[in-house]
N, C-alpha and C positions, 0 to 999 in steps of 0.2 A: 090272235085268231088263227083256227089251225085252216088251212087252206085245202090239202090236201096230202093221201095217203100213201107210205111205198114202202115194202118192206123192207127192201136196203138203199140205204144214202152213203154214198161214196164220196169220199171227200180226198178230191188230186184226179192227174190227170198222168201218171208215172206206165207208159204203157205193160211194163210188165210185171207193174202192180194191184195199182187200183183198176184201169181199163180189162188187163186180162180177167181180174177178180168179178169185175162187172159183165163182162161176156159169159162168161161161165156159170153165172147164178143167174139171168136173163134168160140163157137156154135152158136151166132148169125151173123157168115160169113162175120166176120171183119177180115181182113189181120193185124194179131199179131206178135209180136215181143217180146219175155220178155231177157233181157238183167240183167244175175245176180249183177252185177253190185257192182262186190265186196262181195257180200254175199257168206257166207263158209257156206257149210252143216252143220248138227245136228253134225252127225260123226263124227272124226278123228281116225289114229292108232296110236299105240306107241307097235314097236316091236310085231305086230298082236294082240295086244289088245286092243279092241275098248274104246274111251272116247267119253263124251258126252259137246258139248259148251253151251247145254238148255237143263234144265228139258220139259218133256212135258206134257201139262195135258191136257187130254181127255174128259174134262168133259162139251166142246161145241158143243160133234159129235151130241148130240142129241137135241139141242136146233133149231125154227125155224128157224136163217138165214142159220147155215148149211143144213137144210131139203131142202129149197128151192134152192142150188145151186144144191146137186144132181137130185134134181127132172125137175131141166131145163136141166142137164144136161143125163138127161134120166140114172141116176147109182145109183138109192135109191137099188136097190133090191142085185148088185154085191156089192157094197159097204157094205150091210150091212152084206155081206157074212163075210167079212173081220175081222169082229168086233168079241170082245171076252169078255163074262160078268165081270164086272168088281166086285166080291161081296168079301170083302166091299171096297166101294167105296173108300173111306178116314178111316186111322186109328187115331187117335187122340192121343197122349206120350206125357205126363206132368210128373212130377215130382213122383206123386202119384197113376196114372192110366195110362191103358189103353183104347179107346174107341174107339171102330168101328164102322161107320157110314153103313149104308145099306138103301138102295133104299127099301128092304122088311119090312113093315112094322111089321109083327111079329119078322123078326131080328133083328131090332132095338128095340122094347120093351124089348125081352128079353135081350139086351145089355145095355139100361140102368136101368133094373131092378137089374142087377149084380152090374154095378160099383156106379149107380148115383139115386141110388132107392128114397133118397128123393126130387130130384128135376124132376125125371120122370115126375110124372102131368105137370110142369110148361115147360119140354123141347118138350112132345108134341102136347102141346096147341099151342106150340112158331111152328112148321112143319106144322102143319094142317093150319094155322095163312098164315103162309110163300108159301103153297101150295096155297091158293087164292090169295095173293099178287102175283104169279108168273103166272097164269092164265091171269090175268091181263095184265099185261105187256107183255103174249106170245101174244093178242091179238091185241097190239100196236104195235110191235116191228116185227110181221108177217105182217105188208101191204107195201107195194110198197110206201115208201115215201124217199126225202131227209132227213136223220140226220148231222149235221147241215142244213138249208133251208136256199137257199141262193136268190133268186128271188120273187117277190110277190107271183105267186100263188104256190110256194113250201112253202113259209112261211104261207098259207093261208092250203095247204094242211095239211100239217106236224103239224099246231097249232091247225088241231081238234084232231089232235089222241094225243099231247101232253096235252092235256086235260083230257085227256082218262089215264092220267098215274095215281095211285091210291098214295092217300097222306098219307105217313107212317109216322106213327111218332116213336121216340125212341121204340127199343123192349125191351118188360120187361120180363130180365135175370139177374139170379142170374148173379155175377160178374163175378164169375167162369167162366160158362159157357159163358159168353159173351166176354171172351177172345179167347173163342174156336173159334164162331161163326165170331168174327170180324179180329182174325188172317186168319182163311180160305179164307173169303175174300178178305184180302189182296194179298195174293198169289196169287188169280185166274185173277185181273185186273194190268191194266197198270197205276193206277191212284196214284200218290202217296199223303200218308196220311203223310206224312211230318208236316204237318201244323194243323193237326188235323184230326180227325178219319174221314174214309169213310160215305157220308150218309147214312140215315137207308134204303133207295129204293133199293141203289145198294149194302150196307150190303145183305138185303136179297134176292137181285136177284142172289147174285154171291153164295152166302153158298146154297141157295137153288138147284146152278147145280150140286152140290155134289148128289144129291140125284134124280135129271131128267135120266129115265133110263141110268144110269153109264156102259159104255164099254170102251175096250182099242183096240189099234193098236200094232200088235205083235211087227211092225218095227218100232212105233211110231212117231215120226215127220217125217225120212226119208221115210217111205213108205206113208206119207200122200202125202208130197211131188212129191214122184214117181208118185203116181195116177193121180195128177193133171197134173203135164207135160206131164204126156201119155195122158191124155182126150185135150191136147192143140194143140200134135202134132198130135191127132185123128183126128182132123179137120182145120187141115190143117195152124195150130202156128206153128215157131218157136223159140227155145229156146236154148242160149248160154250161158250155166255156167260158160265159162271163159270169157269171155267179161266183159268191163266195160265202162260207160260211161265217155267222157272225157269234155264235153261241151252242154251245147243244144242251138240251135241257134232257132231265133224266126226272124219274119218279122213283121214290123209295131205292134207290140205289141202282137202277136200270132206265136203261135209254127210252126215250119215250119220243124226241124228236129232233129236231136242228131248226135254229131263224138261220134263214139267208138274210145278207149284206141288201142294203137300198131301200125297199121300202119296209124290211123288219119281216117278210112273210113264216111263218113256222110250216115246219115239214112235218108230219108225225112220220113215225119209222119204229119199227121193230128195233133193227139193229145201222150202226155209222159204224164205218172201215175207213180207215185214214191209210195215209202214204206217210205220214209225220212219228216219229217216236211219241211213245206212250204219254212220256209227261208234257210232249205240245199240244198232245190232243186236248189233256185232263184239265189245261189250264183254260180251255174255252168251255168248260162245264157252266153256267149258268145257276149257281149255286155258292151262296157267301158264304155257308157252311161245310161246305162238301171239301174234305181233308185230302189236300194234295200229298202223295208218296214223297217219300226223299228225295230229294233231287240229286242227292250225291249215287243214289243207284239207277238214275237215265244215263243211256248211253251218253259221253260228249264226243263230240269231235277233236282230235287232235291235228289231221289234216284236212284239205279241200282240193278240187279241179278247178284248177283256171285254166279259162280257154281263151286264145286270142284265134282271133279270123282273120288272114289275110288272102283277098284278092290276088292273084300272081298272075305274069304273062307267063304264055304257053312257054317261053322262048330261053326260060328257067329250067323249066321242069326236065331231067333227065328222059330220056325213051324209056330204061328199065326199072320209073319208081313204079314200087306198086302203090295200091288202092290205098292201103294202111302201113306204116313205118315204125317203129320204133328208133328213136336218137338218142343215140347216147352218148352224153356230155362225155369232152377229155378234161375239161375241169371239175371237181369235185364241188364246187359253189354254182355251178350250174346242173337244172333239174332235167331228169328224162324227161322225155317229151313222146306223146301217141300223135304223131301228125295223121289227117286223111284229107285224102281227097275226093273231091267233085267237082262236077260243071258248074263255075259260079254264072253263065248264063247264056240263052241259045247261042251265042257268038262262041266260036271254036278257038280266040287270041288271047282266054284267059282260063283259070280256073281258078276256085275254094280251096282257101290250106284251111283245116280246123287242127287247132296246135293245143293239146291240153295235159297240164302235168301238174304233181302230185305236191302242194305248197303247205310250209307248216299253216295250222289256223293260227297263231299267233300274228301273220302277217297279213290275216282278214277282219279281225278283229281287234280295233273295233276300224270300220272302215277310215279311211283315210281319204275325202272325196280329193279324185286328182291327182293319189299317190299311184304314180306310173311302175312304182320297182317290180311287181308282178308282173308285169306284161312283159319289160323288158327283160327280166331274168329266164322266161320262156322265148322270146325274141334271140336271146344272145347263144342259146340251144342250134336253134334254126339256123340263127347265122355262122355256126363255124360247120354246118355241112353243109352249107348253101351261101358260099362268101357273097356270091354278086345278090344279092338278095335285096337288099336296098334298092338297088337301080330299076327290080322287077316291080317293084311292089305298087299295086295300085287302090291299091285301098286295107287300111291294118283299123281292127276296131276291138277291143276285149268290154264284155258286159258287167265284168266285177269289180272296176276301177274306177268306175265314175267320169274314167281322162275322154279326153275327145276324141273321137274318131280322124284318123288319118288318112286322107285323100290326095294322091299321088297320081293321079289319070290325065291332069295338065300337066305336069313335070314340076319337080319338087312337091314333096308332103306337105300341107297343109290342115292344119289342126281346126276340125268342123265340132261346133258345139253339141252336146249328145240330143239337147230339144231338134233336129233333123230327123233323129227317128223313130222319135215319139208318137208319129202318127198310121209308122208302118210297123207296129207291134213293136218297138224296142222302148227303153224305158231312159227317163231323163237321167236317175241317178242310178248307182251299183248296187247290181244284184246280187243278191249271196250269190256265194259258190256253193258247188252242191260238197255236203262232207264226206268224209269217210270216218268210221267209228272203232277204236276199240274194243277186242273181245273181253267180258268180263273174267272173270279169276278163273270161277267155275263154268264157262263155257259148254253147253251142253256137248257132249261128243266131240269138242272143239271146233264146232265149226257154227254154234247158234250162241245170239247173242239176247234181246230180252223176249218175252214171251209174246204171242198175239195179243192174248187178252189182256184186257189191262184190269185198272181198281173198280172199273164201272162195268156193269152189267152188260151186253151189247153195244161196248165198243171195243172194236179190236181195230190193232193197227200191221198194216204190211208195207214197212217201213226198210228200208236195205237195213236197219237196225237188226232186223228181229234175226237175220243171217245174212251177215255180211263180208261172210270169208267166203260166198260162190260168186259174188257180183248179183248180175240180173237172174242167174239162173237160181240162185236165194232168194231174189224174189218173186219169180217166179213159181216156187215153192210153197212160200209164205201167202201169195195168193190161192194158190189151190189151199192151203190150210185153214183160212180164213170162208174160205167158200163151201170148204166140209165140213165147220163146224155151224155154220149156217144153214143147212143144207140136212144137216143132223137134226134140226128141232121140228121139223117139217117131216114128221111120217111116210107121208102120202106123197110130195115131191119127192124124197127119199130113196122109193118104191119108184117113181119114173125114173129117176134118174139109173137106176139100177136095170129097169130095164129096157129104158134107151142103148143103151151098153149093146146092146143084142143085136141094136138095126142100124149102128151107124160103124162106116168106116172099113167095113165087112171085104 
């Protein structure tokens, strides 16, 4: 029985996918629905102390596709109230240095005239270099086009500005430093380099947002998030974090609704937007007959982020770490690691490490309830820049392991079963990790991977899949495209939204 009517259902809760996705057609006076759909906040507690299931990195707030969602969304000036300088940006921990990265360009001279004085000339030829290449591509990647272009005149659209991409070739770096450069990027996209190093376009578009006016979010992911469900339910979305989708049902070969999970209710809808790749979508079709695509042409995963959380005493922590770190292992069997930090709670005698780095999916799959080697092989990272690290620790817990949480705040670690923090949003057993996905052969302009649309008629997905060599700011993208082509069958909202353009933001 259909209950009631929306003309988009949004399934995930990915804030700079499906929630931007959902602001953005909200404002333009579409009847919304986001359905979290299984997705668990940033948070969990464990005995009132916060952990974290993702690192988060901040360093998309300032690129075009975000500018452009707050400025339709008329909250460029609140929003940027929110924001807290970020200097420095990125710390840099190798074996032998440390290096801070800064947005100011005298802080940065005189940083690496201390640690790295004779590769200075060459590192900021390689920024100044990287600062044009990135003009460039603000200049592309700011217009109103599909990424992937799926129709003639989107492929006719899309293929003059992809022309417009600037041809990089290898950057010439010492080795050193081009470990710096090419792990950073790593961390910041969803692309993984499995198979061979990231290209040199989206090498320097991603090291280069280290350096695009750098700020943070005090609440980080979870207050990004807040903002957005508040700007959805501002106008008139809404949003059910405990919901989940149990089917979606389609007619003659288009979408016609979604059951939510419990008691079976049916949604009728226009069109569903997923956060999931196309063929996780297509598999909850509703339909014995309806022919699933190959599966050998859905993205897989070849790697994932694990994250472990550990509690620290202040009494650790260096004066000059910054906010966010990069660590990089002196052993080759140990992985990089993005640590950040936060206040793990009003008390000023500890803080949140979030330690998350880049693991084959071979050793997620298939899980291993209890198999500890991921945590600790992120843990053994931590501990050779941070020896006394054991003696601080007051609590270590990773959510893709299944192992127990480690409570260390009486003296010695003690192993607490994972049902503790079951009841404060964490979960009894291992949660995936989230992936990262290889680009296909043919990779649109190199930098897009499968299309929005899928086999079904009004479903499309904004999945890190669909461009997963920008990180968030892919999918950030991917939601503006999803939301124009939405956006596009509506005439008459069409016409407002065009000329809203006029009186917002001015």
């Amino acid at each position: 029985m259909i209950h009631r009517f929306f003309d988009v259902v949004l399934l995930g809760a990915r804030p700079f996918s499906t929630l931007a996705c959902a602001a953005l057609l909200a404002r333009r006076d579409f009847r919304v629905l986001v359905v979290a759909d299984g997705a668990r906040p940033s948070t969990y507690h464990y005995d009132g102390v916060p952990l974290r299931r993702r690192a988060f990195s901040p360093f998309v707030l300032a690129r075009p596709a975000f500018r452009r969602v707050l400025a339709e969304l008329a909250q460029s000036q609140a929003f940027r109230r929110r924001l807290a300088p970020l200097e420095p940006s990125l710390q840099i921990l190798d074996a032998r240095r440390r290096l801070a990265l800064s947005a100011d360009p005298t802080a940065l001279a005189a940083e690496l005239t201390r640690e790295v004085p004779d590769m200075r000339p060459a590192i900021e030829a390689l920024y100044v270099h990287l600062a044009e290449i990135d003009a460039q591509v603000d200049a592309v990647l700011g217009e109103d086009a599909l990424w992937p272009p799926g129709t003639f005149w989107e492929r006719r659209e899309t293929a003059r500005l992809a022309r417009l991409l600037p041809a990089v070739d290898e950057l010439s770096l010492d080795a050193e430093y081009r470990r710096v450069v090419e792990a950073s990027a790593r961390q910041l996209g969803h692309e993984s380099a499995h198979d061979g190093p990231l290209s040199p376009l989206v090498t320097a578009r991603l090291h280069r947002s280290l350096l695009v006016d750098p700020a943070s979010l005090p609440g980080d992911e979870d207050e990004l998030s807040g903002f957005l469900v508040e700007r959805i339910r501002a106008h008139g979305g809404e949003v059910r974090m405990d919901e989940s989708c149990a089917g979606i049902v389609h007619k003659r070969g288009k979408v016609t609704g979604v059951v939510l999970d419990g008691e079976g209710e049916t949604i009728a809808c226009n069109f569903v937007v997923g956060d999931r790749p196309g063929l996780r979508l297509l598999e909850r079709v509703r339909d014995a007959d309806f022919e699933l695509p190959d599966p050998a042409a859905s993205p897989s995963p070849h790697e994932r982020r694990f994250v472990v959380s550990m509690v620290v005493r202040r009494a650790l922590v260096p004066a000059p770490l910054a906010r966010h770190s990069l660590l990089l292992p002196a052993r080759s069997s140990d992985p990089e690691v993005h640590l950040s930090r936060t206040q793990a709670s009003e008390s000023t005698d500890s803080e949140l490490w979030v330690a998350e780095a880049l693991l084959p999916d071979k050793e997620f799959v298939p899980v291993r309830p209890g198999d500890l080697r991921g945590r600790e092989r992120v843990l053994a990272t931590v501990r050779a820049h941070f020896p006394f690290l054991d003696s601080h620790l007051l609590v270590v817990d990773s959510p893709h392991d299944g192992g127990p949480i480690l409570d260390g705040r009486e003296g010695g670690l003690r192993a607490v079963p994972r049902s503790e923090v079951r009841a404060t949003g964490g979960s009894r057993d291992a949660e995936p990790a989230e992936p990262l996905y290889a680009l296909p052969r043919d990779a649109y302009a190199g930098l897009c991977g499968e299309p929005i649309r899928t086999a079904l008629e009004g479903l499309l997905t904004v999945s890190p899949s669909v461009m997963p060599t920008l990180g968030a700011e892919g999918e950030l993208i991917s939601a503006w495209g999803a939301a124009r082509l939405i956006t596009k069958t509506d005439p008459k909202r069409e016409r407002m939204r065009r000329e809203l353009w006029s009186k917002i933001e001015l």
